[in-house]
MARLUM-950796 format. One record per residue (C-alpha): residue number from 0; residue in one letter; x, y, z. Coordinates in Angstrom, 3 decimals. Layout:
{pos:NUM&code:A&east:X&north:Y&up:Z};
...
END
This chain:
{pos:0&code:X&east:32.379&north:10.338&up:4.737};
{pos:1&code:X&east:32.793&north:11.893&up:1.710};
{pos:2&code:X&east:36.452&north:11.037&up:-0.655};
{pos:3&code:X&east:37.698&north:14.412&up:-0.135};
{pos:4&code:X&east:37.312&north:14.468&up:3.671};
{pos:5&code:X&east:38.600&north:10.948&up:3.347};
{pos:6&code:X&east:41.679&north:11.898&up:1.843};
{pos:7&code:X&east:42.617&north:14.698&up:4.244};
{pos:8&code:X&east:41.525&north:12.302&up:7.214};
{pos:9&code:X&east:44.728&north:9.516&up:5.345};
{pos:10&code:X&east:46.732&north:12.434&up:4.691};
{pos:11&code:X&east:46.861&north:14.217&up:8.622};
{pos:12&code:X&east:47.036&north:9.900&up:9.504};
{pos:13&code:X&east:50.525&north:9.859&up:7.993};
{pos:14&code:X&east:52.010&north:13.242&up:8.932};
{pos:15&code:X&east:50.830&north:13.373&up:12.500};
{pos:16&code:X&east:51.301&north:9.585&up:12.983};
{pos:17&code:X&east:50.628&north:8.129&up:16.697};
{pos:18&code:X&east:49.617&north:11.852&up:17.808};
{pos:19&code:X&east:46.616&north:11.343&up:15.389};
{pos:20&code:X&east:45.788&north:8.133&up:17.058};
{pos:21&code:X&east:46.334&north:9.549&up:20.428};
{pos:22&code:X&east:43.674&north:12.784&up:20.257};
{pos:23&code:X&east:41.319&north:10.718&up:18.759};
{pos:24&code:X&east:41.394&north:8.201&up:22.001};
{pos:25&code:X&east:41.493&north:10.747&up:23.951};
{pos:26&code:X&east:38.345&north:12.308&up:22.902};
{pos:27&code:X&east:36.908&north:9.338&up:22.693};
{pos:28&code:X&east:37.933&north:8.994&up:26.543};
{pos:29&code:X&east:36.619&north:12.103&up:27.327};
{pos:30&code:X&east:33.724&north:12.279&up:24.884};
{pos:31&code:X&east:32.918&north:15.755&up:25.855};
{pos:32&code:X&east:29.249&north:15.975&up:23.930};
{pos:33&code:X&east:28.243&north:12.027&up:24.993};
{pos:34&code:X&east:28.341&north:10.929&up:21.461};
{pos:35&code:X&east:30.232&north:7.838&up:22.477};
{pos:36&code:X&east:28.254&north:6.451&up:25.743};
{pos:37&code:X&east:25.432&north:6.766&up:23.490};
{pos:38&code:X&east:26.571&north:4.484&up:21.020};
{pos:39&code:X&east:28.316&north:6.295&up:18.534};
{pos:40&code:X&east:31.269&north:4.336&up:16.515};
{pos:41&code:X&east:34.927&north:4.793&up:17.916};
{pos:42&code:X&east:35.608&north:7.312&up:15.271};
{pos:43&code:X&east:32.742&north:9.516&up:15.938};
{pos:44&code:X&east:35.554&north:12.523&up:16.806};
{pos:45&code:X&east:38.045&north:11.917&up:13.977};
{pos:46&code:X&east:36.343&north:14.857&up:12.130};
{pos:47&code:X&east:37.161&north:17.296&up:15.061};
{pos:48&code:X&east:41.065&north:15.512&up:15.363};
{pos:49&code:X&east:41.089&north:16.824&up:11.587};
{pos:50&code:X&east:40.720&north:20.374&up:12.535};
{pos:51&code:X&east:42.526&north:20.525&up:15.936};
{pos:52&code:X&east:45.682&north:19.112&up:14.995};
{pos:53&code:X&east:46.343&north:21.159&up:12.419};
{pos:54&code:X&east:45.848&north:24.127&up:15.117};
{pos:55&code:X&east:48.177&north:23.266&up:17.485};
{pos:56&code:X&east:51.152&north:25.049&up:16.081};
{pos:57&code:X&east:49.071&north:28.026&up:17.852};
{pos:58&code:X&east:48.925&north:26.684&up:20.971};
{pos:59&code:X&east:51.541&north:27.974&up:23.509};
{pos:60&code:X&east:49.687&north:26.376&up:26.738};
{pos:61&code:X&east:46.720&north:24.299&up:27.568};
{pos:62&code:X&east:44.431&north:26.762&up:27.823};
{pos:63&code:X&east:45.324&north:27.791&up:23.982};
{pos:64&code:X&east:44.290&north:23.942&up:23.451};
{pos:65&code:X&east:41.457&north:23.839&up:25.049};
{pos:66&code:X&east:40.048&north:27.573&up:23.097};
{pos:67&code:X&east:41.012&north:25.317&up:20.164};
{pos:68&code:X&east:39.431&north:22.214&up:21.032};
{pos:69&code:X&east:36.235&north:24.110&up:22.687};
{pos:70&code:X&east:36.197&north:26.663&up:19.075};
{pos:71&code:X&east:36.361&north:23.447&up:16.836};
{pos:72&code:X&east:33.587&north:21.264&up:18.605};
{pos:73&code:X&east:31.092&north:24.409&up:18.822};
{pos:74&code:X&east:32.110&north:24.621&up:15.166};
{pos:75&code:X&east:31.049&north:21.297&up:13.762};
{pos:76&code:X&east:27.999&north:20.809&up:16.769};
{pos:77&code:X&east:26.753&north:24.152&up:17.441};
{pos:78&code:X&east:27.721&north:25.886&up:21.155};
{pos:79&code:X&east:24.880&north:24.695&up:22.501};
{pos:80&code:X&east:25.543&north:21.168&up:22.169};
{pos:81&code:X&east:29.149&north:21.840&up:22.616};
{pos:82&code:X&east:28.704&north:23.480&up:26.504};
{pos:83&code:X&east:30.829&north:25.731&up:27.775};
{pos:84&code:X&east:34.816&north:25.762&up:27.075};
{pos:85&code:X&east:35.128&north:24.454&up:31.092};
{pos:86&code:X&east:34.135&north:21.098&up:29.572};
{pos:87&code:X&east:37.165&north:20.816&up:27.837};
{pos:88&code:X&east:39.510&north:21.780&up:30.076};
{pos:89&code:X&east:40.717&north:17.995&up:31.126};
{pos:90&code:X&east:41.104&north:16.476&up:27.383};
{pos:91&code:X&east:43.094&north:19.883&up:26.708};
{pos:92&code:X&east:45.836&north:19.216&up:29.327};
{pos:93&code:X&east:45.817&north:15.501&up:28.061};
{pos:94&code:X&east:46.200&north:16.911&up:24.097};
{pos:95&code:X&east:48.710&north:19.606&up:25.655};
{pos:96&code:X&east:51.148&north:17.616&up:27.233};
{pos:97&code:X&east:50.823&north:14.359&up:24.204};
{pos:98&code:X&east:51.561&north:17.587&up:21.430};
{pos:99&code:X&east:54.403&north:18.468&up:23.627};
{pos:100&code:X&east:55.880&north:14.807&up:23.675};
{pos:101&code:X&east:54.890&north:14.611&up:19.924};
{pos:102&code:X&east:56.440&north:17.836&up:19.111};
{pos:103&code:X&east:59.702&north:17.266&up:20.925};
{pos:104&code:X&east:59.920&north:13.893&up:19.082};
{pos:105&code:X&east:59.863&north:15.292&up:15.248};
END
């Protein structure tokens, strides 16, 4: 990982807190591409948390989070490898509803 990415990775850490920790698992959970099951570390989707957080001030339902979600992993895979936006539609309602409980919280 390169120091710059680093740094932003440290910096989105501290101002998103648990959230950060939160979307990661629960892409890990869901590991919509099969990264994970194939062996990849814990942190394989800590890139793609980078990006969607940042987002989800647009959001205004779950289907806004899961264009987001869908947009960033065709983004840093390709949309082949990312499949269709249907894939992402579980995670999305799980990132919805922990933004909401996150956002209410600040």
């Amino acid at each position: 990982m390169s120091e710059g990415r680093k740094k932003r990775q440290d910096s989105l850490k501290a101002a998103y807190g648990t959230l950060y920790t939160e979307v990661s698992q629960l892409l890990r959970e869901a590991d919509p591409i099969r990264l994970i099951v194939i062996g990849a570390p814990d942190d394989e989707y800590d890139p793609e948390v980078s990006t969607i957080l940042p987002r989800l001030r647009e959001a205004k339902s779950p289907r806004d989070v899961q264009r987001i979600v869908h947009g960033e992993f065709a983004h840093w895979f390709g949309a082949e490898i990312a499949g269709p936006a249907t894939d992402y539609v579980g995670v999305s309602e799980d990132i919805w509803k922990a933004w909401n409980k996150f956002h209410l919280s600040a």
